[in-house]
N, C-alpha and C positions, 0 to 999 in steps of 0.2 A: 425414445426421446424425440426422434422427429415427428410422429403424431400428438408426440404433446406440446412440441416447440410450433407445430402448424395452427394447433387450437389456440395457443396463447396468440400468436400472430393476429390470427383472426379478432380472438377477442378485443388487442390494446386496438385493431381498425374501427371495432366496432364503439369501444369506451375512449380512443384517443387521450390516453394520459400523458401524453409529450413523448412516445419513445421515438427515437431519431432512426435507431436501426437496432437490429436483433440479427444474431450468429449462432447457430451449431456446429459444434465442430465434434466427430464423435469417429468412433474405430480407423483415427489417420488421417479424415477427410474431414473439410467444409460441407456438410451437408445442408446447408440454410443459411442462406446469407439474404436478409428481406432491409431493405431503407426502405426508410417513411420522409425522409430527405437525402440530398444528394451526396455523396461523398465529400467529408472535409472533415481534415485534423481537428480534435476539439479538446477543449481543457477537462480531463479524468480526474482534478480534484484531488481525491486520497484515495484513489486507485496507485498514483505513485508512489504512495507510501511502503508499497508491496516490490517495489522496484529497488528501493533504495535497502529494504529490508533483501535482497537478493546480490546487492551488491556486499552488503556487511557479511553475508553468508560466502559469497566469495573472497572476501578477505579472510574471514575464519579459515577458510577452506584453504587459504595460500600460508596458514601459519603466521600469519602476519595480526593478529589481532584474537582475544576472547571474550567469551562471556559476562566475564566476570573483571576485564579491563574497566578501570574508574577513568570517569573524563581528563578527571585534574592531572592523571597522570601520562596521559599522552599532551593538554593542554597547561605544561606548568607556567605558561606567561601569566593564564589568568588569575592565578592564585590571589594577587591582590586585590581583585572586585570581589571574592568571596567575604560576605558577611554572616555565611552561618554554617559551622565547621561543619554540617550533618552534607551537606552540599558533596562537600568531598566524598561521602560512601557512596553518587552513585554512581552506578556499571552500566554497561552496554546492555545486561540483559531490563534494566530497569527500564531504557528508554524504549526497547523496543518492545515492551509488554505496558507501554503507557503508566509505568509506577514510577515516576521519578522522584514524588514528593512533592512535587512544586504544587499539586492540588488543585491547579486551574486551566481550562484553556487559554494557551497562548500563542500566538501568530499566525491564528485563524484568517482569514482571508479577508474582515473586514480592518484587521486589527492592522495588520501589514498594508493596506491600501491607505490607511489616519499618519504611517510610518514606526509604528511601535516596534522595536527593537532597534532601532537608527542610533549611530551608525553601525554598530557592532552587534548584533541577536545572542550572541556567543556573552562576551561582555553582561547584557541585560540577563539574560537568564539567569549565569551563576548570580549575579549578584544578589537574588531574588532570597528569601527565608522559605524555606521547607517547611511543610502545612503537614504532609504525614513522610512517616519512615519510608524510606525509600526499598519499593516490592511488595507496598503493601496495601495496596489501592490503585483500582484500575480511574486514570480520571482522562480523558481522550482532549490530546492535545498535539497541533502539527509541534512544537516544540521538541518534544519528546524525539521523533523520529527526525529533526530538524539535526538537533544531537547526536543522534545516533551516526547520520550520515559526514556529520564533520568527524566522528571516530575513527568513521573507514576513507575518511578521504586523506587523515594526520596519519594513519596508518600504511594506508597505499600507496603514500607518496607521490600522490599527483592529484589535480582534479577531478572531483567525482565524474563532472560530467564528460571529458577527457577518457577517464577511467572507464566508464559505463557504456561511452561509445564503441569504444577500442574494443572491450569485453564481451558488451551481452548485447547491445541495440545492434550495432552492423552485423554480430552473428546470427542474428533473428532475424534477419533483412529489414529492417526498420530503419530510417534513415536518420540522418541528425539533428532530433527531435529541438523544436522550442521548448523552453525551459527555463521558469522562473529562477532568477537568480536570487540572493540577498545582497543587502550590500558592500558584501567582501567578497564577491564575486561566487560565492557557491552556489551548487545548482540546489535548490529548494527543496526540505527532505519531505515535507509536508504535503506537497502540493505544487501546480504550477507545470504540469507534464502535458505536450499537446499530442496529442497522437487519435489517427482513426480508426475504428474498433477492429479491424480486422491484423494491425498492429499492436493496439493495444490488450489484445485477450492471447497475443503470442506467447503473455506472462503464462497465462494459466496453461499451454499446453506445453509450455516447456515442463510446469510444475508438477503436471499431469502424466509425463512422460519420464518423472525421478532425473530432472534435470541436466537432459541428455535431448539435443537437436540436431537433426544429421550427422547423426553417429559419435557426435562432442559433448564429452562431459561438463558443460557449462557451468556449473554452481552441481556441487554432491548432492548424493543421493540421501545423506545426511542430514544437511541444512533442510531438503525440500522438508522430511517428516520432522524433522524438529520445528520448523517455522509455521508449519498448518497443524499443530495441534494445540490443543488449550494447553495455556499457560496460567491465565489469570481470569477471573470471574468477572465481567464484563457489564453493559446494563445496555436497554434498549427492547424495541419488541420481542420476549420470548416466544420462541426456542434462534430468532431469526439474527440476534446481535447479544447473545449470552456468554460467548464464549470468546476469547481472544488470543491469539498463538502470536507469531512474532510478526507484526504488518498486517496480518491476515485473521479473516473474521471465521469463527466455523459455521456450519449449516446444521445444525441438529440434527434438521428433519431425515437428513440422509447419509447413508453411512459415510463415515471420512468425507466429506462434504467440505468443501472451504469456498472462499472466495477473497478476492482484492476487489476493494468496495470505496468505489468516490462518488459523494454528494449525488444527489439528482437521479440517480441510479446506473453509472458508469461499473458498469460491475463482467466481472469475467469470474463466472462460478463451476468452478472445479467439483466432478461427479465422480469419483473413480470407479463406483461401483457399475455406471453405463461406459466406462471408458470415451467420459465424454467434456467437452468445456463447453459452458453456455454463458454467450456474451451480450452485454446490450451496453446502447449509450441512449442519452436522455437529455431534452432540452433542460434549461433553468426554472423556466415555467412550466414545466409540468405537476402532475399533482402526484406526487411522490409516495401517501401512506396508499392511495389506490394504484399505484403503480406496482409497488409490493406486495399487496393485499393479492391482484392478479397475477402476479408471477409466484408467487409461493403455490395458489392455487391449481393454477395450472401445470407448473413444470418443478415445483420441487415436495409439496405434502404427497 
């Protein structure tokens, strides 16, 4: 992997596709750590989406919450904004494999910057009509996983981000990260996570490592393979976005392969078969189908 994480290096110097920095991390160590700019927290997009998918695995994990939990039934205040009784079937596993039915992206990043979901996103949602049966259409929405994380935060009994600190960010040494709220003060299950890649790719080698960091079972060994394997049929360039597990995107190309993947190419790609994590972060402007086109190339076909 290091000779091919040096040729990619070289390459994005030579074609300049906007990557900000690039990491290896393989048998235990940092072996490549290259910036193309200076060190600073930056926003990972739906890379956090993999986070919040790690915090619901940990509430699994404490007994405190299921799969197969429906929203309405940890949320019975909302019951009255529901206007389409199919609303009520869905479950935790719906929102984090993106089937919730709702059939649309919702509280995308431009959508929440106009104020859509104001004042209550929770509110808005249910009240919404269900387009398909819910688990049975992958349709890619920060909503979904927005959901998911009010499940485990009604269930944990305290604030996510609270929660998240106390649990998995100060035990990674990561410190207490900026973090998009909504307007009920939750921390943003979609999106909205600041972190610099050398923190932010901590995800993947905890995940990489059957979640387990300096000797602390952090999130089971359980949750890790249940959340990085295909769940649901997915869409996007084949073989590179076909597959969808819980938060996390898988890598065809290589075996057990996954990744947590936000916009622009904020990505921390999980290799277990080199016992290896490989992480990049990426300006806004960059040119993102050639930024993938050379990183597939070089470090994962």
């Amino acid at each position: 992997m290091k000779k091919r994480t040096e040729e990619l290096i070289n390459a994005f110097t030579k074609e300049n596709p906007g990557v900000e920095a690039i990491v290896l991390y393989q048998n235990g160590e940092t072996v490549i750590e290259h910036r193309f700019v200076p060190k600073k927290p930056r926003l990972i997009y739906s890379h956090t989406k993999s986070f919040i998918s790690t915090a619901v695995g940990m509430a699994i994990d404490a007994g405190k919450l299921k799969l197969d939990d429906k929203f309405i039934d940890l949320y019975p205040e909302y019951e009255s904004v529901i206007t389409d009784e199919n609303v009520k079937k869905i479950e935790l596993r719906h929102f984090l494999t993106m089937s919730s039915g709702f059939g649309q992206a919702f509280l995308m990043d431009n959508g929440r910057r106009e104020g859509e979901g104001f004042p209550d996103c929770v509110a808005y949602m249910l009240s919404k009509p269900l387009q398909n049966t819910p688990g049975e259409k992958f349709v890619y929405s920060n909503a979904d996983t927005h959901m998911a994380g009010y499940m485990a935060q009604r269930a944990l009994g305290e604030p996510l981000l609270k929660f998240c600190y106390k649990n998995l960010f100060s035990k990674l040494g990561i410190g207490f990260p900026v973090w998009e709220t909504d307007a009920n003060g939750t921390a943003f299950g979609g999106s909205g996570l600041y972190l610099d890649i050398t923190d932010m790719m901590k995800l993947g080698i905890l995940y990489l490592n059957k979640g387990v960091w300096n000797g602390e079972q952090i999130v089971s060994s359980e949750w890790v393979e249940q959340a990085t394997k295909r769940h649901i049929e997915a869409w996007g360039p084949k073989p590179w976005s076909r597959s969808y597990g819980y938060q996390f995107w898988m890598v065809e190309q290589r075996p057990n392969a996954y990744r947590a993947d936000g916009a622009y190419g904020q990505l921390s790609i999980v290799l277990p078969e080199d016992n290896a994590v490989l992480a990049t972060q990426c300006s806004e402007q960059n040119d993102t189908a050639k930024f993938v086109e050379m990183l597939q190339k070089y470090a994962i076909d």
